[in-house]
C-alpha positions as a LaTeX table, in Angstrom:
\begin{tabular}{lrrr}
\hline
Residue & $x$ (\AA) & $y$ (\AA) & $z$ (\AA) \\
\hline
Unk1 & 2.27 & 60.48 & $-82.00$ \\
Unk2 & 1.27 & 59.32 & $-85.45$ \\
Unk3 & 3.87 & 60.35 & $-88.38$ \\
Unk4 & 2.95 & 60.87 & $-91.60$ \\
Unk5 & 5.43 & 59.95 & $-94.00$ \\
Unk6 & 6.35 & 62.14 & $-97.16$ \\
Unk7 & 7.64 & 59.10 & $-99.79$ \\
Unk8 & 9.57 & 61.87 & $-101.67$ \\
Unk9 & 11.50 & 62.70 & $-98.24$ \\
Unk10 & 15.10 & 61.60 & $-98.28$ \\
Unk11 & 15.24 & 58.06 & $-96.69$ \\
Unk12 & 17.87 & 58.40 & $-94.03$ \\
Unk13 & 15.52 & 61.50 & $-93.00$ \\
Unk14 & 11.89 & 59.85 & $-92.74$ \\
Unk15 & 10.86 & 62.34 & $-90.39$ \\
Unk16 & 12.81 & 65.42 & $-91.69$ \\
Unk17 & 16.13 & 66.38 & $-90.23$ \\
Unk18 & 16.61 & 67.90 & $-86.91$ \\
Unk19 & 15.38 & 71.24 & $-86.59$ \\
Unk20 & 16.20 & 73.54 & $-83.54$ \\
Unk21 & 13.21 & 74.98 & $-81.99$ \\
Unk22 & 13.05 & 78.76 & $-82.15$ \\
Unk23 & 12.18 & 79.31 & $-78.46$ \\
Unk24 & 11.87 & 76.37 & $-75.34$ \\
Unk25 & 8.95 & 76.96 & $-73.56$ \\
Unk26 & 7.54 & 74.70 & $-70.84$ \\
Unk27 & 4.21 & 73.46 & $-73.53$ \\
Unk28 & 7.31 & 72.58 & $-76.04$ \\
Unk29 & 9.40 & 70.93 & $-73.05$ \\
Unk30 & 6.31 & 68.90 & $-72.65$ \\
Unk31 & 5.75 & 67.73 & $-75.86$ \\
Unk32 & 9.34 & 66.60 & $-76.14$ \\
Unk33 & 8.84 & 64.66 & $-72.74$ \\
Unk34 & 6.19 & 63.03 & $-73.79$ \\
Unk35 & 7.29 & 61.51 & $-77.10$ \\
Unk36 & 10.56 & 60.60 & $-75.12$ \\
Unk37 & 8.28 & 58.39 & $-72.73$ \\
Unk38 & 6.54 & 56.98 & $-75.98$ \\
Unk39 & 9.85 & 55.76 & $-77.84$ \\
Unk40 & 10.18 & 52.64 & $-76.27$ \\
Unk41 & 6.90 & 51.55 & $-76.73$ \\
Unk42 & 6.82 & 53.03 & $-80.45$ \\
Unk43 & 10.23 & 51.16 & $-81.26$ \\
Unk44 & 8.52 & 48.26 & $-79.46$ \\
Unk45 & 5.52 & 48.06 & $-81.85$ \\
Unk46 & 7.89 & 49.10 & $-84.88$ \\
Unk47 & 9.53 & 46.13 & $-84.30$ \\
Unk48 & 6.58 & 43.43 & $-83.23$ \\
Unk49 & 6.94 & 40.17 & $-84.70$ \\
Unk50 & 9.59 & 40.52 & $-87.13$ \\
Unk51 & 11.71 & 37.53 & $-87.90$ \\
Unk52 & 15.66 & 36.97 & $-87.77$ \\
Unk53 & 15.32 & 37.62 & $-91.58$ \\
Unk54 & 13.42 & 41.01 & $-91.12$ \\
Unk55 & 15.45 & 42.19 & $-88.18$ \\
Unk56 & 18.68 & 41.66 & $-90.57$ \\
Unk57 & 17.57 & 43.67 & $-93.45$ \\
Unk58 & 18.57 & 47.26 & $-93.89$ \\
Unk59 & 16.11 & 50.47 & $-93.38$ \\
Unk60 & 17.31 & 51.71 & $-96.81$ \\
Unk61 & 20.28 & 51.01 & $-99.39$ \\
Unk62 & 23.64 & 50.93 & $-96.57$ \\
Unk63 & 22.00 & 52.25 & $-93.66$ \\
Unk64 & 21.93 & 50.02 & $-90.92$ \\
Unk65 & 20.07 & 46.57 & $-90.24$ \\
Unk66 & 16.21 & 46.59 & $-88.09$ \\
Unk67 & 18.64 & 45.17 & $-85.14$ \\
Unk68 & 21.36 & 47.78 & $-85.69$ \\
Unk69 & 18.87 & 50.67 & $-85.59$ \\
Unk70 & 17.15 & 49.02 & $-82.27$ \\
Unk71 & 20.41 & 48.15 & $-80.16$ \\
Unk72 & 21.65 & 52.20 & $-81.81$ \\
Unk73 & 18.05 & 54.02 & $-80.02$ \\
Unk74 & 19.21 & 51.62 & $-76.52$ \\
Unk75 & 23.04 & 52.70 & $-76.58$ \\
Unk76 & 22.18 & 56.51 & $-77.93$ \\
Unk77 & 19.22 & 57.32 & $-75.25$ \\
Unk78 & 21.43 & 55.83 & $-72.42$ \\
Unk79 & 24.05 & 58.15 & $-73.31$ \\
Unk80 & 22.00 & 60.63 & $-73.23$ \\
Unk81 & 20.70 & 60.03 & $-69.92$ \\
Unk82 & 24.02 & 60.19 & $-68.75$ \\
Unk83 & 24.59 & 63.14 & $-70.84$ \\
Unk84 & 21.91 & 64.99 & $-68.32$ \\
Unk85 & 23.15 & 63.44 & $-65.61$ \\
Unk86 & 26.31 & 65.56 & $-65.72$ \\
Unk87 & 24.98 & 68.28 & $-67.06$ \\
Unk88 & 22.83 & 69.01 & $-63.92$ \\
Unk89 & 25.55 & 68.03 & $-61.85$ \\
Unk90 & 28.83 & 69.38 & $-63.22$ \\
Unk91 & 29.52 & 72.75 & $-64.58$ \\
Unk92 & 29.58 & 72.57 & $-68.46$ \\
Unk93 & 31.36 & 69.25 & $-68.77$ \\
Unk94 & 32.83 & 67.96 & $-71.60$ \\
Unk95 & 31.22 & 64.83 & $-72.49$ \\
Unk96 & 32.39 & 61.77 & $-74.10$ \\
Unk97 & 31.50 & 61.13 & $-77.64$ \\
Unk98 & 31.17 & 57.90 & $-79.36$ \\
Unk99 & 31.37 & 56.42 & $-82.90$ \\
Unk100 & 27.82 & 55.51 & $-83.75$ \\
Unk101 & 28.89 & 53.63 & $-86.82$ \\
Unk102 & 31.74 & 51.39 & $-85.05$ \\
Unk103 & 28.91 & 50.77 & $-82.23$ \\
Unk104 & 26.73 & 49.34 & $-84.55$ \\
Unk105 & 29.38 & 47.00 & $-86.18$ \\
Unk106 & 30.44 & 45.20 & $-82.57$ \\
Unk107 & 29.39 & 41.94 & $-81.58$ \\
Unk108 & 26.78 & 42.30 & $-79.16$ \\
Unk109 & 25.35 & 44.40 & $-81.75$ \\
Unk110 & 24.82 & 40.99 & $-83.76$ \\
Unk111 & 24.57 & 39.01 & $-81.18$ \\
Unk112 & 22.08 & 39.81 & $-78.89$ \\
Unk113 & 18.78 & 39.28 & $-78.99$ \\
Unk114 & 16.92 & 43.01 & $-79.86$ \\
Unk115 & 14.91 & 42.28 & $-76.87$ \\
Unk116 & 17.19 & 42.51 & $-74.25$ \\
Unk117 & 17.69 & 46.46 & $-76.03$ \\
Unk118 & 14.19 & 46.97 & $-75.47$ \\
Unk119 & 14.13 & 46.67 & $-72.36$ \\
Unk120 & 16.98 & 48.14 & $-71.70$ \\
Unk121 & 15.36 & 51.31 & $-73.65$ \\
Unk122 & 12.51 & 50.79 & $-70.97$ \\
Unk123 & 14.20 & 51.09 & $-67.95$ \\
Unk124 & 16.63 & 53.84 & $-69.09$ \\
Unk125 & 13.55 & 55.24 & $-70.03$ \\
Unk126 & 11.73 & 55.25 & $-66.84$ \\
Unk127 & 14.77 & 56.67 & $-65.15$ \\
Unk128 & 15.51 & 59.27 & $-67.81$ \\
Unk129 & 11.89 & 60.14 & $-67.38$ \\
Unk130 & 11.27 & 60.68 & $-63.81$ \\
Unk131 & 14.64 & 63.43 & $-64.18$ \\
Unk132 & 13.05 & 65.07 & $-67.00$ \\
Unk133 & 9.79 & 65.59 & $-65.45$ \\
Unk134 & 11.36 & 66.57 & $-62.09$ \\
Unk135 & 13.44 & 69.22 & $-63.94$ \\
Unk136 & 13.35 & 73.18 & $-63.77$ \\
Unk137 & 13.57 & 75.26 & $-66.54$ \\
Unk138 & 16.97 & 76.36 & $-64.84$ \\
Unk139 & 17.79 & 72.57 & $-65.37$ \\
Unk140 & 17.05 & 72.80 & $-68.89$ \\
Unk141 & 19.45 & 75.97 & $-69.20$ \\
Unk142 & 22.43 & 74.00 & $-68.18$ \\
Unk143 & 24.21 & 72.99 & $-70.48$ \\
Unk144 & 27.33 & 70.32 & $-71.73$ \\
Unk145 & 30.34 & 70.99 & $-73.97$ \\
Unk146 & 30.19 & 68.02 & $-77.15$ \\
Unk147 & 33.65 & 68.17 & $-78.89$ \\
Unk148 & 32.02 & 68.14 & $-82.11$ \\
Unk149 & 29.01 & 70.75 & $-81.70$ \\
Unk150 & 29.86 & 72.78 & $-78.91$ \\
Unk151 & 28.33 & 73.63 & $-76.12$ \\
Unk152 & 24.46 & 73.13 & $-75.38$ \\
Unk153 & 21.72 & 73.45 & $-73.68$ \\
Unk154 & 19.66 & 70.44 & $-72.15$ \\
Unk155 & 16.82 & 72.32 & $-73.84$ \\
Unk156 & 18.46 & 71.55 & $-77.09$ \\
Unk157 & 19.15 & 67.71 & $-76.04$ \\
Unk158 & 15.42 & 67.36 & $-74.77$ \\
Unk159 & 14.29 & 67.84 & $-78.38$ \\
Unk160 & 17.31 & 66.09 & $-80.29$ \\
Unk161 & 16.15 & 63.14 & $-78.39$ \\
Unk162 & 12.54 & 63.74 & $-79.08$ \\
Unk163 & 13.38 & 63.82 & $-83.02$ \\
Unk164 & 15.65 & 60.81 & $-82.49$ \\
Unk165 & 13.13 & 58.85 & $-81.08$ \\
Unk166 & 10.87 & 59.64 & $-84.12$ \\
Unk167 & 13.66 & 59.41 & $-86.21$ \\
Unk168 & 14.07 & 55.86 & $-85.92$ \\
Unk169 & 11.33 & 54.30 & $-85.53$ \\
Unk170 & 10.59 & 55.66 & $-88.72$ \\
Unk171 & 13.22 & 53.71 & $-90.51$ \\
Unk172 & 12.01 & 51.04 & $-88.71$ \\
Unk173 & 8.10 & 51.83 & $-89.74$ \\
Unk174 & 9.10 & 53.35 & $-93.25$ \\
Unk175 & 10.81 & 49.95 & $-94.05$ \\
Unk176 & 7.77 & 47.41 & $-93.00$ \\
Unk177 & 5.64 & 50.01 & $-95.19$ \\
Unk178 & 7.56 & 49.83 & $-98.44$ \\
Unk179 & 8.02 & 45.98 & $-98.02$ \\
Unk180 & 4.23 & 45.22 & $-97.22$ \\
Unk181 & 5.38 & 43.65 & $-93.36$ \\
\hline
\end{tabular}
């Protein structure tokens, strides 16, 4: 899916903020599968051939590094796998949330190589992919209890993660842009 980017768009929001569909319907649950299956390729080729130097350097004035924002899409999306995992297995459950931020700040964060998060993203990916298409729209009503935002619908979660896989390879694409990579 090609993005076009507004320069006058707030920088931590490349592709706007997240905005709750209206309605789910099976053509929307589609579209949100497949730009889920094209993140880790997308975040692949955002990333191709940047140096140590590149990887290091924030998306925008204090947000997070190239490698923070690649190891952040690995850890968030295999949350959220699990995330539907017990959704379509447990009635409502409470899941666990995590501080993004902290995440980001933690050693293997720094210190591994941004590959080993890609593919990582690529075989969370191909699991989180075969549930998705293998779902019902029943499936999609269930739903899981976040502490922080209540209780929702995998409907909702399908196209969070849809926007957050746009969402940051953005930065990511935004950032090569402005510095001519």
């Amino acid at each position: 899916m090609t993005t076009t980017i507004d320069s006058t768009v707030d920088p931590r929001y490349p592709v706007g903020t997240f905005r709750q569909p209206d309605s789910y319907t099976p053509e929307g649950r589609a579209r949100f599968i497949e730009i889920i299956a094209g993140a880790p390729a997308a975040l692949r080729a955002a990333v191709a051939g940047l140096t140590d130097r590149q990887l290091d350097e924030p998306y925008r004035e204090g947000g997070w590094t190239v490698r923070q924002v690649t190891h952040h899409v690995a850890d968030s999306h295999l949350n959220a796998y699990v995330r539907f995992k017990l959704a379509l297995t447990e009635d409502v459950p409470t899941i666990k949330p995590y501080d993004e931020a902290r995440w980001a700040e933690l050693p293997d964060t720094r210190l591994t190589p941004i590959e080993v998060s890609l593919t990582l993203l690529e075989a969370v990916h191909t699991r989180w992919l075969t549930l998705l298409r293998a779902m019902t729209p029943a499936d999609f009503a269930r739903r899981f209890n976040h502490p922080e935002s209540g209780n929702q619908p995998l409907d909702r979660a399908l196209a969070l993660y849809a926007w957050h896989s746009r969402h940051h390879v953005a930065h990511i694409t935004e950032l090569r842009r402005r510095k001519g990579w």
